[in-house]
C-alpha positions as CSV (number, residue, x, y, z in Angstrom):
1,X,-7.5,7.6,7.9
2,X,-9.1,5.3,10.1
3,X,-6.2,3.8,11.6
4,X,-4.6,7.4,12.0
5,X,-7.6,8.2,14.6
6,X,-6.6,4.5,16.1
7,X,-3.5,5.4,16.3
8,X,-3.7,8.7,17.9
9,X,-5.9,7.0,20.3
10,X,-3.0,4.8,21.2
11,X,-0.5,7.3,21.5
12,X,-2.4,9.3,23.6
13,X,-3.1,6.3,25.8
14,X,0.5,6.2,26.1
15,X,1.3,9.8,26.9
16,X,-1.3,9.5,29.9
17,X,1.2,6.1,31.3
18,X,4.0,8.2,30.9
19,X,6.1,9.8,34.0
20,X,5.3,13.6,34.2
21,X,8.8,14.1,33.3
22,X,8.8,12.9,29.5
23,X,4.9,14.4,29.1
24,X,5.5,17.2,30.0
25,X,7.8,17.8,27.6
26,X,5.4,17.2,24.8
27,X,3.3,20.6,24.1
28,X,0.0,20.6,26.0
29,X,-1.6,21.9,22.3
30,X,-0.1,18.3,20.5
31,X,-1.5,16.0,23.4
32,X,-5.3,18.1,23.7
33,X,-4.4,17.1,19.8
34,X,-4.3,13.9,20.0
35,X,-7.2,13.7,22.1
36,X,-9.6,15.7,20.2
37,X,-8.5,13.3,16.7
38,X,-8.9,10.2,18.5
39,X,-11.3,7.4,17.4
40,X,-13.2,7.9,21.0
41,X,-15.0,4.1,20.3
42,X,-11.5,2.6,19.6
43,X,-10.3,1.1,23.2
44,X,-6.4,1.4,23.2
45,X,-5.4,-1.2,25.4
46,X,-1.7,-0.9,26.4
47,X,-0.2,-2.7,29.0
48,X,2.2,-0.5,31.0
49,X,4.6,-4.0,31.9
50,X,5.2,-4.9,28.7
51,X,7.7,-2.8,26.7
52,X,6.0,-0.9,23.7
53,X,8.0,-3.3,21.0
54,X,6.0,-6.5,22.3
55,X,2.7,-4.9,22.3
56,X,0.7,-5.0,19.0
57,X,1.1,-1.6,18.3
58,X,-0.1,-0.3,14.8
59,X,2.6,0.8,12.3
60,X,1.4,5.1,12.5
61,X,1.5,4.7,16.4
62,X,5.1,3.6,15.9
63,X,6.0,6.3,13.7
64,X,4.4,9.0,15.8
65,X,6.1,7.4,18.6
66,X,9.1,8.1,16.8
67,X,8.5,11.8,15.7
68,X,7.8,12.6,19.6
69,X,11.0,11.2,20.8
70,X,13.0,13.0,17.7
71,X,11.1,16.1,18.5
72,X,10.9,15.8,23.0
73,X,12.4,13.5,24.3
74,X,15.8,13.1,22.6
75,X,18.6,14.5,25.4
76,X,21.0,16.0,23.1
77,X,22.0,16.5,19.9
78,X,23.9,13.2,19.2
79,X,21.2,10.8,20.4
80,X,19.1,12.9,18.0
81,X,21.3,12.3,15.4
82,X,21.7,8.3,16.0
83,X,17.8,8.4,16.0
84,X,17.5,10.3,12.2
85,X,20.8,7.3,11.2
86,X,18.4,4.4,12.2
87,X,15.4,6.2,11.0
88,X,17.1,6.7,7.2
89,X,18.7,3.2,7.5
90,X,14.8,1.9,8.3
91,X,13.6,4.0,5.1
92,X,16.5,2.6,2.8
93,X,16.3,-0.7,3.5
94,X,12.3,-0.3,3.0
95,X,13.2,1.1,-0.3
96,X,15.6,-1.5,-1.3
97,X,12.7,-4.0,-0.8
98,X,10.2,-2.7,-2.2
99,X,12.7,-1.9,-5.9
100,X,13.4,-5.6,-5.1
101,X,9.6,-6.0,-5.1
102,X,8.5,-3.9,-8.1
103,X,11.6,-3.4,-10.1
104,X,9.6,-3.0,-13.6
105,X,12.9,-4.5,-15.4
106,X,11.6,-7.7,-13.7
107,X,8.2,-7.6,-12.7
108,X,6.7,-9.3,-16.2
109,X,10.0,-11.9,-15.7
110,X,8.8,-13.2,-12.6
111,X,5.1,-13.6,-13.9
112,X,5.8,-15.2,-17.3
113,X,4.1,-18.7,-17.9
114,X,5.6,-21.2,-19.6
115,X,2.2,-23.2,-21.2
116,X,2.7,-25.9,-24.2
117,X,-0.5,-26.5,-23.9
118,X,-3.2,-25.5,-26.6
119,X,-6.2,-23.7,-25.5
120,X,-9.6,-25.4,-26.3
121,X,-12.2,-23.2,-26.2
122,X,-15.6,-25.2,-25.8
123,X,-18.4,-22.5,-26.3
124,X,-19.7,-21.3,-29.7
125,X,-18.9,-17.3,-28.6
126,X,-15.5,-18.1,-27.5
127,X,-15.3,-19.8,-31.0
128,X,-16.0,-17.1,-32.8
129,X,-13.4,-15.0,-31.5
130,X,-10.7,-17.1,-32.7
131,X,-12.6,-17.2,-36.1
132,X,-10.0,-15.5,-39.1
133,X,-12.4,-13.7,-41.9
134,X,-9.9,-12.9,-45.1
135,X,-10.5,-9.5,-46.3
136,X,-11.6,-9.3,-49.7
137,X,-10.1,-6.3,-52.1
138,X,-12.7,-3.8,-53.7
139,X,-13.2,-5.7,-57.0
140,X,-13.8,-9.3,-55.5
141,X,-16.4,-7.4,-53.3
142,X,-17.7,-5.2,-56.7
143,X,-18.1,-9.1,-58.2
144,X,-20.0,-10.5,-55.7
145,X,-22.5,-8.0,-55.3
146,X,-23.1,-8.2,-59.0
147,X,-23.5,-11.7,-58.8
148,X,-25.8,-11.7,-55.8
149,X,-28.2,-9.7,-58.1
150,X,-28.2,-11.6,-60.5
151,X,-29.0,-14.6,-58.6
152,X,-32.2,-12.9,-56.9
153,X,-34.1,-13.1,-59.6
């Protein structure tokens, strides 16, 4: 949520460098918006000489960068359309890595350790776990106990 408020704090940085052309195609309700929402002790530096993709611009910026140029600034109907292609493309190839990433198929493949060596354990409690106690069946049990009394007295 945090970067969110950083991020509308950016964009609106942004809308005020831009000519009064493309903001004032963006509803006057969206950029009080963004200005209202903004983290007001976040300084959005943005450098109106350096194109938008060199700045270091936080990934949410981007995208609402994106949804206001889908939504304003787009002149017709095809460069909308070649917008929402490279936006999908974007999305499928992010998809495609992150099945690539945590495809369960493979994800205990990849993490499998191949160890020959025996495990020493060199504490007393660590020993114990590894200890093996055989069950005993009812009458070996019914036996013993009869002995132990025996042997008290």
């Amino acid at each position: 949520m945090n970067n969110v408020k950083k991020a509308y704090a950016e964009v609106y940085c942004i809308i005020n460098l831009l000519d009064e052309d493309y903001k004032n195609k963006i509803p006057l309700k969206l950029i009080n918006f963004f200005n209202e929402e903004k983290d007001n002790n976040y300084n959005a530096v943005i450098n109106p000489d350096v194109s938008l993709e060199k700045q270091n611009l936080l990934k949410e910026t981007v995208d609402i960068l994106a949804m206001l140029k889908l939504h304003y600034w787009c002149k017709n109907k095809e460069e909308e359309q070649e917008l929402l292609n490279l936006l999908n493309e974007n999305e499928k190839r992010h998809q495609a890595e992150l099945r690539e990433k945590y495809n369960p198929d493979d994800l205990f493949k990849r993490n499998v350790k191949t160890n020959t060596e025996p495990i020493i354990h060199n504490t007393v409690e660590q020993n114990h776990e590894l200890l093996v106690y055989p069950k005993e069946n009812v009458f070996s049990r019914i036996i013993r106990r009869i002995k132990s009394l025996f042997q008290k007295n």
